[in-house]
C-alpha positions in Angstrom: 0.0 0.0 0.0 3.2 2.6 0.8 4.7 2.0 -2.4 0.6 2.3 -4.3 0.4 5.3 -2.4 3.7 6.9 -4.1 3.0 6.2 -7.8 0.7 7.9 -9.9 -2.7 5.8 -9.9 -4.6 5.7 -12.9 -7.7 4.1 -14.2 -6.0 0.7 -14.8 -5.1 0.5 -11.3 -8.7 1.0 -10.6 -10.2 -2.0 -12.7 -7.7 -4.2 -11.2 -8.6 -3.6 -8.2 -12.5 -3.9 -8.5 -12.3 -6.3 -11.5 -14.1 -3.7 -13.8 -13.4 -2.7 -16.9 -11.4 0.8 -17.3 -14.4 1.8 -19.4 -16.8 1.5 -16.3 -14.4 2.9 -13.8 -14.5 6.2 -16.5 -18.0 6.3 -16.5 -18.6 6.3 -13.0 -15.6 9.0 -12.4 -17.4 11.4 -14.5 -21.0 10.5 -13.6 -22.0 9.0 -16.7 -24.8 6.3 -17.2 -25.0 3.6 -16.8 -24.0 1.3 -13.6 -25.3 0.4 -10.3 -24.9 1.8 -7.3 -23.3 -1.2 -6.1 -20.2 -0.5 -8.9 -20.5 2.7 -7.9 -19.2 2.0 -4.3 -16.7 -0.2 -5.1 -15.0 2.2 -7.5 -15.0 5.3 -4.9 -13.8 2.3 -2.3 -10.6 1.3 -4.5 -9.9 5.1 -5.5 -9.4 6.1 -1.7 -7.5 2.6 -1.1 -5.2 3.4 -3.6 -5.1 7.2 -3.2 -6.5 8.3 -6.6 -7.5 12.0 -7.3 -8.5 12.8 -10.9 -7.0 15.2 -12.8 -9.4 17.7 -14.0 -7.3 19.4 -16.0 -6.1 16.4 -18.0 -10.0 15.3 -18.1 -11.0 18.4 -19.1 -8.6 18.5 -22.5 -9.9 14.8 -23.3 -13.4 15.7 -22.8 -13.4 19.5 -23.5 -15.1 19.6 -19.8 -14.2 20.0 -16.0 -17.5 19.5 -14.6 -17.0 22.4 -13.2 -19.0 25.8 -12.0 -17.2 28.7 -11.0 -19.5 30.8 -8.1 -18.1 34.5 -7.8 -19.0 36.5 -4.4 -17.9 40.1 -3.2 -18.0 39.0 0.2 -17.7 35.7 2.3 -19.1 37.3 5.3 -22.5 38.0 4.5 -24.9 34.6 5.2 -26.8 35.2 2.0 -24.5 34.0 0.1 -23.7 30.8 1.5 -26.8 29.5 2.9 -27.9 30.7 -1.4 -24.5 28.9 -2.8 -25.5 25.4 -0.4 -28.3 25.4 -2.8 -27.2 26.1 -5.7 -23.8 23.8 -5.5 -26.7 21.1 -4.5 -28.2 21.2 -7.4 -25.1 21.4 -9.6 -23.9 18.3 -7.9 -27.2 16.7 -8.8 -26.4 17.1 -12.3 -22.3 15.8 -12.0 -20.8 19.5 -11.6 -18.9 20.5 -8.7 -18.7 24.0 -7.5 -15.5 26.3 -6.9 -15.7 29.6 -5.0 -14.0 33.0 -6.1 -14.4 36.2 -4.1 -13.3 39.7 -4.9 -13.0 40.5 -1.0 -14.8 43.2 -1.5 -12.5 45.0 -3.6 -14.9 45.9 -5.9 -18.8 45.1 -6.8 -17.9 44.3 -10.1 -16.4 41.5 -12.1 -13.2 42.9 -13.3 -10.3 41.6 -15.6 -7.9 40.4 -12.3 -11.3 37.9 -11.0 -11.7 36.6 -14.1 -8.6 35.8 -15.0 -8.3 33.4 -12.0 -11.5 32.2 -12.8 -10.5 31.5 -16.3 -7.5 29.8 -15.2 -9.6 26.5 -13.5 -11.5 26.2 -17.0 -15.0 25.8 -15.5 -17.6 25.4 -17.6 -19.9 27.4 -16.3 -19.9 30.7 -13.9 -22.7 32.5 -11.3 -22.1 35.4 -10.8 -23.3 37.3 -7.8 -21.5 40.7 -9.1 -22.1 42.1 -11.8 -19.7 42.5 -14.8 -17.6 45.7 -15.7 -18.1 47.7 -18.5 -14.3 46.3 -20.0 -15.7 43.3 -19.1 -18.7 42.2 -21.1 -17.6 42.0 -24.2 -14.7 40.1 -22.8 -16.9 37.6 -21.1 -19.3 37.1 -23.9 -16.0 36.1 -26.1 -15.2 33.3 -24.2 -18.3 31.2 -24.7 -18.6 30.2 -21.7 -22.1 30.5 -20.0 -22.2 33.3 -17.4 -25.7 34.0 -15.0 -25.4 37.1 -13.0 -27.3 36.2 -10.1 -29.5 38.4 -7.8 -29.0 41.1 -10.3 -30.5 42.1 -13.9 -28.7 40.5 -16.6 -30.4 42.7 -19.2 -28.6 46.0 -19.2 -25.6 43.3 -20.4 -27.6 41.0 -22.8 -26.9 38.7 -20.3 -29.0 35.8 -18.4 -29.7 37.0 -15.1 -32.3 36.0 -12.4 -33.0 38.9 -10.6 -36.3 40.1 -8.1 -38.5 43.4 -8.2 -36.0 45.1 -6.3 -38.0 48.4 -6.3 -40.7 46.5 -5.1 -38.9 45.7 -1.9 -38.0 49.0 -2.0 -41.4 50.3 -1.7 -42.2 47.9 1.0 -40.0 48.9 3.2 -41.3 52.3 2.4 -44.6 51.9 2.9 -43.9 49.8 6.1 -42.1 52.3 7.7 -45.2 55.2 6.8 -47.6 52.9 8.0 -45.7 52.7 11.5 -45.5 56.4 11.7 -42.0 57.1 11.8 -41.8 60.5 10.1 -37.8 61.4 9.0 -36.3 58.7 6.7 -32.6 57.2 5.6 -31.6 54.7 3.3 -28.1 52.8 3.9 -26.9 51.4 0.9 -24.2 49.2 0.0 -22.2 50.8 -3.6 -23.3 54.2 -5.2 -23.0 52.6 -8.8 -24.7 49.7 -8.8 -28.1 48.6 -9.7 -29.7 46.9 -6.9 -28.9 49.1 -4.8 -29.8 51.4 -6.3 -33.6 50.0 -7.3 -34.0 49.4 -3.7 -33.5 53.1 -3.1 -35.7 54.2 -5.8 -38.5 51.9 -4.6 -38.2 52.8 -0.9 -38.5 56.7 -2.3 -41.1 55.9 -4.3 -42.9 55.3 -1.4 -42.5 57.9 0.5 -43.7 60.3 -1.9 -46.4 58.8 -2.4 -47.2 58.5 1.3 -46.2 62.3 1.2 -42.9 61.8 2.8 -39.1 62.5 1.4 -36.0 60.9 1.2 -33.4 63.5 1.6 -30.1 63.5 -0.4 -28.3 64.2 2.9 -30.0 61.0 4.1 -28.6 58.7 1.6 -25.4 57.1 2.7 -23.4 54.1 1.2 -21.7 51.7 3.6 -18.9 50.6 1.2 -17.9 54.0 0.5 -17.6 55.7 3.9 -17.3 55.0 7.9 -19.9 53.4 9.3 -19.7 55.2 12.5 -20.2 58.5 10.4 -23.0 57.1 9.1 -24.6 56.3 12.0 -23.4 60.1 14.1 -25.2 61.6 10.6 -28.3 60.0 11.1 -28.4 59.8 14.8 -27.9 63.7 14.9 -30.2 64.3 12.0 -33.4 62.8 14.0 -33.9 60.6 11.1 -36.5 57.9 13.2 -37.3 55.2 9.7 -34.5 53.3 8.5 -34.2 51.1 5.3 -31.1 48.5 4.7 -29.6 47.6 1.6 -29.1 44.5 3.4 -29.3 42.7 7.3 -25.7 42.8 8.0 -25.9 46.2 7.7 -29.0 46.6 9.4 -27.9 44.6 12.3 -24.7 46.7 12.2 -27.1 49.9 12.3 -28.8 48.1 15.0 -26.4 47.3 17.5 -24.4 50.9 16.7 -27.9 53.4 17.3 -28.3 50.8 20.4 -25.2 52.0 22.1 -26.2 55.1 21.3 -29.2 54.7 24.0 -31.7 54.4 21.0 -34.1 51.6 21.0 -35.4 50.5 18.0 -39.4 50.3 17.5 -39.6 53.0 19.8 -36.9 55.5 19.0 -36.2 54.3 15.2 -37.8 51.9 12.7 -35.2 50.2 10.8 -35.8 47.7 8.1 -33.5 45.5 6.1 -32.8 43.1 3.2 -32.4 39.2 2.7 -34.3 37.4 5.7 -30.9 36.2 6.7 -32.6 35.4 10.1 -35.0 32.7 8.6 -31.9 30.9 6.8 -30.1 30.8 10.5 -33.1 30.0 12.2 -33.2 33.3 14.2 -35.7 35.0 15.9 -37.2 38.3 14.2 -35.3 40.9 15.2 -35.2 42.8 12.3 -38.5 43.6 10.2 -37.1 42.7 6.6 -37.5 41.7 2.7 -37.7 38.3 1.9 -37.3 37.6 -1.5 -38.3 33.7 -1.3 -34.9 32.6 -1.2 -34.9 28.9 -1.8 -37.0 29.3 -5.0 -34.8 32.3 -5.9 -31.8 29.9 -5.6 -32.9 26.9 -7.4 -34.4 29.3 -10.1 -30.7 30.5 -10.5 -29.4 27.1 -10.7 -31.6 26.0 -13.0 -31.2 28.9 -15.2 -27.2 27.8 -15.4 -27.9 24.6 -15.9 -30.0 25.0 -18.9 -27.2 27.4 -20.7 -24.7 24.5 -20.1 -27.2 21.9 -22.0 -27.7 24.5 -24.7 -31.0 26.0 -24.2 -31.0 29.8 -25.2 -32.8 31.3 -22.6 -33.5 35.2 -22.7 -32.7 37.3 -19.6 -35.6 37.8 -17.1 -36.7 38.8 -13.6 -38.4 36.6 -11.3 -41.0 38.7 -8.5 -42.5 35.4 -7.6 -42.4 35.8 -3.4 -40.8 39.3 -2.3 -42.5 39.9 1.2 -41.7 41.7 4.1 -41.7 39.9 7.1 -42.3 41.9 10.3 -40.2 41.8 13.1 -38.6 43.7 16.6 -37.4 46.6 15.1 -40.2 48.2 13.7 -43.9 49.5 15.6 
């Protein structure tokens, strides 16, 4: 077994040791039909006995495929996207691809040349993104053929698929939520300046409060990414803003807990109101009163939408409203 352990194993090694054929050991490495689940034991039994790790790159010359799908984030911290990625790599592995993680650390909220070149380099055959792409990017990406889904974003301002809610309309229920509770002075913290969900979410949410005969001030629109939080918060504290909307929860929680030290309490002294339901994914209680945007149909939907580019299917780029509610919680009347 030491000196099995030290050479290179390949398929041959394999069949010998299960007494199939290399041809079945191949099909059941790259999750092809037809064998039984039976074969299928034994072969992942002799590949760890003999130490045998396939070489994707070599596999994906021969077969002009890694069965691989590339999933690119801005940021690793935020829940949303891994409790969304655990059900969209599920469903890739359903269907024989496995998934491999990329994040910009927040660098930017865009896909730019630096991500996708690292990207490029593993060869996957497919990628989700959860940014979308830079203007010097588009045309780049569309060159390489490969399919590319901008996820929880509108692909159509690229010509590109993209599964994407009603953002405005969360916008205007956090709007209308906040009128309907009575708070009178109103802030919106958003996550980028430039990009388009945020953006939408903005618009909605001020959409609302003119037509509920309110205003969103342009001194009460702040950006998260873009400035210190604490300023933020010593702006609108000072300012007597009392109704709150989040681009997202983490920063609504982060609003939270900073106006709390601050003495305020919120659903008295401030109605705040955030974005995701990242308290249902990690079975929390309400807290925060948020937008939920049906998240497990919102994922699969973006699977799905990936997974039908990869078997061909020319699907047009479209929006999906199917479930955005806000669900009431603590920090609102």
């Amino acid at each position: 077994m030491e000196h099995e352990s030290k050479k290179k194993v390949t398929l041959k090694d394999i069949a010998a040791r299960t007494g199939l054929s290399v041809n079945t050991v191949s099909r059941v490495l790259n999750k092809k039909p037809y064998y039984t689940k039976e074969v299928e034991e034994k072969v992942n039994a002799a590949c760890k006995e003999l130490g045998y790790i396939v070489d994707m790159n070599a596999s994906g010359l021969r077969s002009g495929s890694t069965h691989t799908i590339a999933i690119i984030f801005d940021d690793l911290v935020n829940p949303f996207y891994a409790f969304t990625t655990d059900i969209i790599s599920r469903r890739f592995e359903e269907k024989g691809y496995n998934s491999i993680m990329f994040s910009n650390n927040g660098r930017t909220a865009y896909v730019d040349y630096e991500l996708m070149r690292s990207v490029m380099a593993r060869k996957p055959d497919g990628i989700l993104s959860f940014l979308e792409p830079a203007a010097d990017m588009i045309e780049f990406i569309k060159n390489t053929g490969i399919p590319f889904v901008i996820f929880g974003r509108d692909g159509a301002p690229y010509g590109m698929s993209g599964v994407d809610a009603d953002e405005e309309y969360g916008g205007r229920l956090a709007g209308e939520h906040l009128l309907a509770c009575g708070y009178k002075k109103f802030a919106y913290i958003g996550s980028w300046h430039d990009v388009k969900v945020c953006l939408d979410r903005q618009h909605g949410f001020a959409a609302a409060l003119r037509q509920g005969g309110a205003e969103l001030l342009p001194e009460n629109v702040f950006y998260a990414r873009e400035a210190e939080f604490s300023d933020i918060i010593g702006a609108i504290a000072a300012g007597g803003v009392d109704g709150i909307f989040c681009f997202n929860d983490i920063i609504a929680f982060m609003a939270l807990e900073a106006l709390g030290s601050r003495g305020l309490e919120a659903g008295a002294d401030f109605g705040l109101v955030g974005y995701d339901n990242i308290q249902q994914m990690m079975r929390m209680p309400r807290i925060i009163t948020t937008i939920d945007v049906g998240i497990n149909d919102f994922a699969v939907c973006g699977a799905e939408q990936m997974l039908k580019l990869l078997a061909g299917e020319q699907t047009a780029p479209f929006r999906s409203n199917h479930r955005t509610v806000l669900v009431k919680g603590g920090s609102t009347r």
